[in-house]
C-alpha positions as protocol buffer text, in pm:
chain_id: "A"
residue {
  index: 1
  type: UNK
  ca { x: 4211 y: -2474 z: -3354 }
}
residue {
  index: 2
  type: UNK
  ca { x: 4530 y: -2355 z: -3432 }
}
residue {
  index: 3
  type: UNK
  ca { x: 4808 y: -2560 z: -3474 }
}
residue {
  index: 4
  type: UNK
  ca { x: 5123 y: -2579 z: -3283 }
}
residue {
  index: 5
  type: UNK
  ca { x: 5339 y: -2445 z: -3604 }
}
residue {
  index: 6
  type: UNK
  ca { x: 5187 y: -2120 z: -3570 }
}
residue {
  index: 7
  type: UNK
  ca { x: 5258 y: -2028 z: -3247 }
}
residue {
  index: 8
  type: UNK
  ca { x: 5479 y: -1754 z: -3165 }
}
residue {
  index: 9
  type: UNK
  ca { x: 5712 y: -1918 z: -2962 }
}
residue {
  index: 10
  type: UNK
  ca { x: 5767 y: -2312 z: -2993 }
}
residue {
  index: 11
  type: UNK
  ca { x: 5926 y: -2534 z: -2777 }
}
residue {
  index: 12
  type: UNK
  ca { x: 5842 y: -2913 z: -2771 }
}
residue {
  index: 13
  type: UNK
  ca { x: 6001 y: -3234 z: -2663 }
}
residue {
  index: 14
  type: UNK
  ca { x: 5903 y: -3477 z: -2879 }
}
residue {
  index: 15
  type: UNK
  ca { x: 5935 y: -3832 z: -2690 }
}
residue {
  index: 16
  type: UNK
  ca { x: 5956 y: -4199 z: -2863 }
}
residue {
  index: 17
  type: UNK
  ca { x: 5764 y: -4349 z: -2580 }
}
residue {
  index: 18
  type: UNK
  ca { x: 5442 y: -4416 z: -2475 }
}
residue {
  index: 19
  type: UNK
  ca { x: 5260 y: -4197 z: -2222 }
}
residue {
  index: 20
  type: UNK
  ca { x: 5268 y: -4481 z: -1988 }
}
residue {
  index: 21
  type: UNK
  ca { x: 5598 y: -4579 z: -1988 }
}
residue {
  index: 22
  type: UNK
  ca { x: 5685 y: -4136 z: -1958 }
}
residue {
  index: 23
  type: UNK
  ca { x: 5392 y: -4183 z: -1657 }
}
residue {
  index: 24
  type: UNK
  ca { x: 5594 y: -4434 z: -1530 }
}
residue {
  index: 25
  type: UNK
  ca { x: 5939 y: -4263 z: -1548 }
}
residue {
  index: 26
  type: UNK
  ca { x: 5774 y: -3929 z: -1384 }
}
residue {
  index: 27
  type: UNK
  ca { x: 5684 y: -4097 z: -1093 }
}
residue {
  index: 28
  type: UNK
  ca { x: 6017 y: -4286 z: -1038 }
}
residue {
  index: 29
  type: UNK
  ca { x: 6170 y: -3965 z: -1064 }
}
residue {
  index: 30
  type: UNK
  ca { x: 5949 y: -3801 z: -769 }
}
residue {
  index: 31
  type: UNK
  ca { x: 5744 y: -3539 z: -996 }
}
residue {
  index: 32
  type: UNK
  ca { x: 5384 y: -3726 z: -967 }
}
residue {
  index: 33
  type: UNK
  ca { x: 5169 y: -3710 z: -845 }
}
residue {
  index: 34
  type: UNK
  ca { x: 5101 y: -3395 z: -999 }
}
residue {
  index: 35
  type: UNK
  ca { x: 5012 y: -3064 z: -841 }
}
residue {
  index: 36
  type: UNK
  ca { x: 4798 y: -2981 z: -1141 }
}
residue {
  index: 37
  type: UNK
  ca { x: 4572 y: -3306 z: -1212 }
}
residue {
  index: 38
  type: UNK
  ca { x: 4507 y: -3410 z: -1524 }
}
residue {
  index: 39
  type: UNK
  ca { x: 4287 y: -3437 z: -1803 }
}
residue {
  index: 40
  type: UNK
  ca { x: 4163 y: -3552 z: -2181 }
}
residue {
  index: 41
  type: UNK
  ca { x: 4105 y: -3308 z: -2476 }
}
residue {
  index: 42
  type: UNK
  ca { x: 4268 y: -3035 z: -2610 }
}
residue {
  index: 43
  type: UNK
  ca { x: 4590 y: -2854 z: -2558 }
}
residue {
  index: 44
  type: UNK
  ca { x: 4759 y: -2531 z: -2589 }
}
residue {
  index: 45
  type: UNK
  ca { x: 5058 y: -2382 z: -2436 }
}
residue {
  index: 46
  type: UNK
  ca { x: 4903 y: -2159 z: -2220 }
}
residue {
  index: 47
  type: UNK
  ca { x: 4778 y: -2459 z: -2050 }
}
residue {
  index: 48
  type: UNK
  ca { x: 5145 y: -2485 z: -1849 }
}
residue {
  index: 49
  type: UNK
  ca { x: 5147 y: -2070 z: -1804 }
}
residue {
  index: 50
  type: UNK
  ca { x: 4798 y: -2084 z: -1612 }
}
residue {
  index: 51
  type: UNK
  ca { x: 4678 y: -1794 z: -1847 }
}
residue {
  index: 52
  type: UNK
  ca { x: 4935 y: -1554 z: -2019 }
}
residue {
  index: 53
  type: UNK
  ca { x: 5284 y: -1650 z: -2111 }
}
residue {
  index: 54
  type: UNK
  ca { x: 5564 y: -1456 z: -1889 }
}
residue {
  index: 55
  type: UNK
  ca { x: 5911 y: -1361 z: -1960 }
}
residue {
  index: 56
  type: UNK
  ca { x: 6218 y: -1561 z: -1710 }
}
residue {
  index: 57
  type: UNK
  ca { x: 6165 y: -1693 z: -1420 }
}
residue {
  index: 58
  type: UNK
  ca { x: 5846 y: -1516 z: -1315 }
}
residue {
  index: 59
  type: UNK
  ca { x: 5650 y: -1828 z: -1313 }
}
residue {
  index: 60
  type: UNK
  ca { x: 5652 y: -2214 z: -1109 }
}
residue {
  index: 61
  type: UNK
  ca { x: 5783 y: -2445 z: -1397 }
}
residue {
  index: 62
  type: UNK
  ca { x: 5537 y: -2639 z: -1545 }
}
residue {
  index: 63
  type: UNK
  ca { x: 5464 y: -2901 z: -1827 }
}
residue {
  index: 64
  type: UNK
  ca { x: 5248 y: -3110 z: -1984 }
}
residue {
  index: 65
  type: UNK
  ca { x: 5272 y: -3435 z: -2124 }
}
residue {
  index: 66
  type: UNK
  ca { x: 5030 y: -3630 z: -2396 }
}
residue {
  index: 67
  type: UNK
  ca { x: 4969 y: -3898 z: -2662 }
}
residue {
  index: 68
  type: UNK
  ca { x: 4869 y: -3658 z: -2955 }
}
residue {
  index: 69
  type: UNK
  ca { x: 4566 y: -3873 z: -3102 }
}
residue {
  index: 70
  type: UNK
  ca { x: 4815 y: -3819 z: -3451 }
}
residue {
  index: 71
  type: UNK
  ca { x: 5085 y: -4018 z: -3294 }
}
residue {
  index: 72
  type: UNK
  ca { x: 4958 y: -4284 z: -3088 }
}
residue {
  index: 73
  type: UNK
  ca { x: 5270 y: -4450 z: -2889 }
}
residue {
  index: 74
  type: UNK
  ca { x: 5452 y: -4151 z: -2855 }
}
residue {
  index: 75
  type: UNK
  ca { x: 5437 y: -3861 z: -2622 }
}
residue {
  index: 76
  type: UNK
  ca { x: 5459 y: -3475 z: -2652 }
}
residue {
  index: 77
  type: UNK
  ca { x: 5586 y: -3211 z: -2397 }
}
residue {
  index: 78
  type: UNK
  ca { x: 5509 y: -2878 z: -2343 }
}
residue {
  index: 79
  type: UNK
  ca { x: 5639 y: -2633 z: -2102 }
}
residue {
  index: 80
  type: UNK
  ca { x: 5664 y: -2303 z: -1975 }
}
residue {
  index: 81
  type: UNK
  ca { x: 6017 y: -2282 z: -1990 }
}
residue {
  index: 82
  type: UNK
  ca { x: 6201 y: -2092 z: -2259 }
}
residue {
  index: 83
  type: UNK
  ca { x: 6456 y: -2382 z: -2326 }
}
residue {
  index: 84
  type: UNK
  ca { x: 6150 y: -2635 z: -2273 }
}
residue {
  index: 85
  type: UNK
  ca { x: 6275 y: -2749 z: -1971 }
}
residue {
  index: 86
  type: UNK
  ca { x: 6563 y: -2887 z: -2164 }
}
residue {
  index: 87
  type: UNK
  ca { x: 6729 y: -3090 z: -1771 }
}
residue {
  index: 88
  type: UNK
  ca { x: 6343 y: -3279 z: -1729 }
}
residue {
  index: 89
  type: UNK
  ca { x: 6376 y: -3410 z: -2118 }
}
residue {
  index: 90
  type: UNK
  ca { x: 6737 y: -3498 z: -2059 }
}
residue {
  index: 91
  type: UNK
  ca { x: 6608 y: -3641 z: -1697 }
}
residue {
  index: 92
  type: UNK
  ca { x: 6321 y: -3864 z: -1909 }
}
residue {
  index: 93
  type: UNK
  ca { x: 6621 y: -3974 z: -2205 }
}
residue {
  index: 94
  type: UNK
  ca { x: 6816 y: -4124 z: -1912 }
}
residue {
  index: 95
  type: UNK
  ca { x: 6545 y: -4368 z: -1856 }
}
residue {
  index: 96
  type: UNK
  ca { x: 6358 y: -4417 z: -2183 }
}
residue {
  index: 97
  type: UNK
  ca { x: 6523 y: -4610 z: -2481 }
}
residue {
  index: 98
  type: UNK
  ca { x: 6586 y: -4474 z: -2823 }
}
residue {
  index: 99
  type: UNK
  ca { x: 6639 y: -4085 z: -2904 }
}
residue {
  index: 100
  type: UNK
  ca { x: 6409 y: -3815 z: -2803 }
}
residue {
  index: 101
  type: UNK
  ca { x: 6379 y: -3479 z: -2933 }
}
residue {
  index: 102
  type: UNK
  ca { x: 6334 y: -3069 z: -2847 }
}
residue {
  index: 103
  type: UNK
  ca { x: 6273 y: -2822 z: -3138 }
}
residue {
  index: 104
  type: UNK
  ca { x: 6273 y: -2450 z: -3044 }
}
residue {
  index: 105
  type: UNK
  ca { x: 6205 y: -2138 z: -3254 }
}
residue {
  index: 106
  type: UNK
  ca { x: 6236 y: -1801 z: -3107 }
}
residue {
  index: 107
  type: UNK
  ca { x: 6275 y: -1485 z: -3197 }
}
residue {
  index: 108
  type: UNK
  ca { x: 6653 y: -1538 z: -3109 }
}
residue {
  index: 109
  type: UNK
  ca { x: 6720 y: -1922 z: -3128 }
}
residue {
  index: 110
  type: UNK
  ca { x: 6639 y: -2178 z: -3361 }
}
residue {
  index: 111
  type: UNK
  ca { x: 6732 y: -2524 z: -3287 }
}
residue {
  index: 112
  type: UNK
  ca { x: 6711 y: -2923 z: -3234 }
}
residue {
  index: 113
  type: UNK
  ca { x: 6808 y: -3161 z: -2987 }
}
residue {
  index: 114
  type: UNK
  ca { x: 6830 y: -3509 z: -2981 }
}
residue {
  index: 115
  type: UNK
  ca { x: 6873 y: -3719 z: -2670 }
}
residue {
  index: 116
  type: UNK
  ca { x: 6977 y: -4046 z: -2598 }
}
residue {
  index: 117
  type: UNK
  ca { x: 7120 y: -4206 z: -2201 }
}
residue {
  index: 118
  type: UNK
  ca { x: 7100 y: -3875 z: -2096 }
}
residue {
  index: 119
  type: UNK
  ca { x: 7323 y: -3710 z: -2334 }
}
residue {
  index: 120
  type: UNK
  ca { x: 7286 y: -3481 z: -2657 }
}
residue {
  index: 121
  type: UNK
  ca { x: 7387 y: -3697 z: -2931 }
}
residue {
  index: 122
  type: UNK
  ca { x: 7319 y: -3436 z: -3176 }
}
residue {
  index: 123
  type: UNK
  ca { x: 7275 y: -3041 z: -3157 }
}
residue {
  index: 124
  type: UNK
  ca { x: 7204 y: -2823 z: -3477 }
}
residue {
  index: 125
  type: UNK
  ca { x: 7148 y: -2486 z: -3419 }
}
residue {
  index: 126
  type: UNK
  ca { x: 7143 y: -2066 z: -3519 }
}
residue {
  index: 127
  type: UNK
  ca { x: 7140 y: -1817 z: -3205 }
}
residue {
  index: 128
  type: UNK
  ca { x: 7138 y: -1433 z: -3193 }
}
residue {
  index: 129
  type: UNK
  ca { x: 7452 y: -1319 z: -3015 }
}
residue {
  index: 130
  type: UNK
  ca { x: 7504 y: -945 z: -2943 }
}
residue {
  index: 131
  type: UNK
  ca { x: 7361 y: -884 z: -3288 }
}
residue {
  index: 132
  type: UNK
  ca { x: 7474 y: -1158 z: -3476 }
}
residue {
  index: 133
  type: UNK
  ca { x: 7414 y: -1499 z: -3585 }
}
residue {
  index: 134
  type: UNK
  ca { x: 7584 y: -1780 z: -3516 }
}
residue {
  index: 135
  type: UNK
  ca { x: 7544 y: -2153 z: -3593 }
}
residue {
  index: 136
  type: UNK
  ca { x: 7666 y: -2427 z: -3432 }
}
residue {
  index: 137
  type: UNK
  ca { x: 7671 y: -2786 z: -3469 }
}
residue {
  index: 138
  type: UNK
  ca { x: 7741 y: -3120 z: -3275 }
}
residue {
  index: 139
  type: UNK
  ca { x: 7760 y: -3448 z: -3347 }
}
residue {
  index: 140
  type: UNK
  ca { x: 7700 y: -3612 z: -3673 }
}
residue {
  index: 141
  type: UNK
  ca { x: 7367 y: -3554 z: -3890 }
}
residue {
  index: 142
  type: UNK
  ca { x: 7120 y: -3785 z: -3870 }
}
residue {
  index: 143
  type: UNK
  ca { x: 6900 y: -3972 z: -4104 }
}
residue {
  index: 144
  type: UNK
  ca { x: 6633 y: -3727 z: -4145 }
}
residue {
  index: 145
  type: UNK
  ca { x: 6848 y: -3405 z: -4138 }
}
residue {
  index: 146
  type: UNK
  ca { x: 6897 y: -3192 z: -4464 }
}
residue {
  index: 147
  type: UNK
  ca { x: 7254 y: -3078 z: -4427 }
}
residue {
  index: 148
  type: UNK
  ca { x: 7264 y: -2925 z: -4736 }
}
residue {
  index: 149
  type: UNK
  ca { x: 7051 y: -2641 z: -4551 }
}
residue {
  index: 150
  type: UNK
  ca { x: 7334 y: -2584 z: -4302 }
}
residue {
  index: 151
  type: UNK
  ca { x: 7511 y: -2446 z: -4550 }
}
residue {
  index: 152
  type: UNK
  ca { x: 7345 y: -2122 z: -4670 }
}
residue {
  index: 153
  type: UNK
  ca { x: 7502 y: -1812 z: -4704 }
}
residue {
  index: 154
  type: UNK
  ca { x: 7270 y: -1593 z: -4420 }
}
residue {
  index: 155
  type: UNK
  ca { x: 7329 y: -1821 z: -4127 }
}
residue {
  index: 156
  type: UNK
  ca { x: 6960 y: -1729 z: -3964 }
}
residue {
  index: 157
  type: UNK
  ca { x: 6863 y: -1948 z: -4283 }
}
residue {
  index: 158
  type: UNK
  ca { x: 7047 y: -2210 z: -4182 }
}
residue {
  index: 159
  type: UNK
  ca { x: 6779 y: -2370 z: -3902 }
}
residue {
  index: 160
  type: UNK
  ca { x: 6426 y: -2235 z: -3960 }
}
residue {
  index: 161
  type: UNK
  ca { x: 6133 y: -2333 z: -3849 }
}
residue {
  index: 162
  type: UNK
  ca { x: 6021 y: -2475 z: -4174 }
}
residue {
  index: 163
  type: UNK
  ca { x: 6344 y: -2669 z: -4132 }
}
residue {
  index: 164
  type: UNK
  ca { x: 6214 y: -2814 z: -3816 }
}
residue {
  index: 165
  type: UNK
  ca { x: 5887 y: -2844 z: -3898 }
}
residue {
  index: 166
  type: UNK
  ca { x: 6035 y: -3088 z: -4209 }
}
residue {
  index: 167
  type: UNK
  ca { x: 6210 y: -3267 z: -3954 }
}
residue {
  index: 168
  type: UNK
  ca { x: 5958 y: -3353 z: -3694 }
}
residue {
  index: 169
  type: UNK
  ca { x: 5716 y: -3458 z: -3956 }
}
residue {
  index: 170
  type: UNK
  ca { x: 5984 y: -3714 z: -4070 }
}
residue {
  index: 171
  type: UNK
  ca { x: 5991 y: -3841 z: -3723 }
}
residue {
  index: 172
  type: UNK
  ca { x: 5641 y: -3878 z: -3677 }
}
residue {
  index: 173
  type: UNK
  ca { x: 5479 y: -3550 z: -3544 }
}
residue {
  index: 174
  type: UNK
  ca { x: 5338 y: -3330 z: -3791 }
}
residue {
  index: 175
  type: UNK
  ca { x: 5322 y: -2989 z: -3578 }
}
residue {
  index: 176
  type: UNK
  ca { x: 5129 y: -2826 z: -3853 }
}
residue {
  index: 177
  type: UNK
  ca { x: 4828 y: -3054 z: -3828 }
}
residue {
  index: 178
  type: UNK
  ca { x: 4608 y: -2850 z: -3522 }
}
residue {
  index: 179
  type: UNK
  ca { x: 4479 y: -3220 z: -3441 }
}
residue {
  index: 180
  type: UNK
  ca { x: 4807 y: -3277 z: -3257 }
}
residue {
  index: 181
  type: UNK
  ca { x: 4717 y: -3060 z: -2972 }
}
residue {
  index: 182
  type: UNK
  ca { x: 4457 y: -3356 z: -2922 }
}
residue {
  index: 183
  type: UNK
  ca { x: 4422 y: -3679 z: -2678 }
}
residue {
  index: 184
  type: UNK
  ca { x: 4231 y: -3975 z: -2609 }
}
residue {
  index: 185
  type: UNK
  ca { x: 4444 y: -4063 z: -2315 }
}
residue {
  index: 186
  type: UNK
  ca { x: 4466 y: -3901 z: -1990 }
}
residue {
  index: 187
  type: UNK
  ca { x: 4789 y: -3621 z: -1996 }
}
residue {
  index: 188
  type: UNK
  ca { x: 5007 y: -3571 z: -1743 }
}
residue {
  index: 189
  type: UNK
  ca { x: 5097 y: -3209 z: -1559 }
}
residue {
  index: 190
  type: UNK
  ca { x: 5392 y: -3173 z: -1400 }
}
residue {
  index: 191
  type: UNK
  ca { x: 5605 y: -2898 z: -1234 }
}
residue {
  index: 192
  type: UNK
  ca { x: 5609 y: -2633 z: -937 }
}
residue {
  index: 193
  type: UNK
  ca { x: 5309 y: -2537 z: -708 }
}
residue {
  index: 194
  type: UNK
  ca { x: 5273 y: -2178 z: -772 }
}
């Protein structure tokens, strides 16, 4: 199994809250019961394509959500969506306490949110604009953040994935360890009928 950290593209919301209470919230919200059922065992993103990975819009949104067996009380989202479905995570921070998290790495974009009420309370990221980097930042850092890093000279350096990789591992989910693509508990799919 391969983990998540190798993956070409990766986009994850990383959620401090059970997959009960996110169950819970889903359904409140109007998006279960899901079109796409659910089940135990192993995931991978093409789970939420329905095969191959497309570019846009070309596909009904989808996501999944599980307890990774590595992080029991906490919940992981994966979507088909190139920002992750960034509005359903901000959606889910509304109504679940604490901060929640989206890391992305791209080709183009490397970056980290962090929610909290429904708002980004912190935003730390490089993007390829008409052939350049930038990097921008919002809010202040936070406890597990290596600032020092923001500071390198080539600015694509600045947020890597190893970066995020360091910093979701500090917060609990350690992306490089294939047995987080694993549950005991029954996941959750979400989205658009196709």
């Amino acid at each position: 199994m391969i983990p998540m950290s190798e993956y070409e593209f990766l986009s994850v919301g990383l959620l401090v809250a059970s997959i009960d209470a996110v169950r819970s919230v889903l359904k409140e919200e109007g998006f279960l019961p899901p079109p796409f059922g659910s089940a135990v065992g192993r995931f991978a993103p093409l789970n939420v394509y329905g095969g191959e990975r497309t570019a846009g819009a070309k596909h009904p949104w989808r996501a999944v959500f599980y307890e990774p067996s590595t992080s029991p009380g906490t919940t992981v989202m994966l979507s088909n969506l190139d920002d992750g479905w960034l509005s359903l995570l901000t959606r889910l921070s509304m109504r679940l306490p604490g901060q929640q998290y989206r890391i992305r790495d791209a080709l183009e974009v490397s970056d980290l949110y962090v929610l909290a009420d429904g708002r980004c309370i912190r935003y730390v990221g490089v993007l390829l604009d008409d052939a350049r980097w930038t990097f921008s930042s919002r809010g202040a850092p936070l406890w597990f953040e290596e600032p020092q890093q923001y500071q390198r000279r080539r600015i694509r350096d600045r947020v890597d994935r190893d970066l995020l990789l360091r910093y979701a591992r500090k917060l609990g989910w350690d992306l490089t360890d294939p047995r987080l693509l694993t549950t005991d508990r029954e996941a959750i799919f979400a989205g658009q009928l196709d």
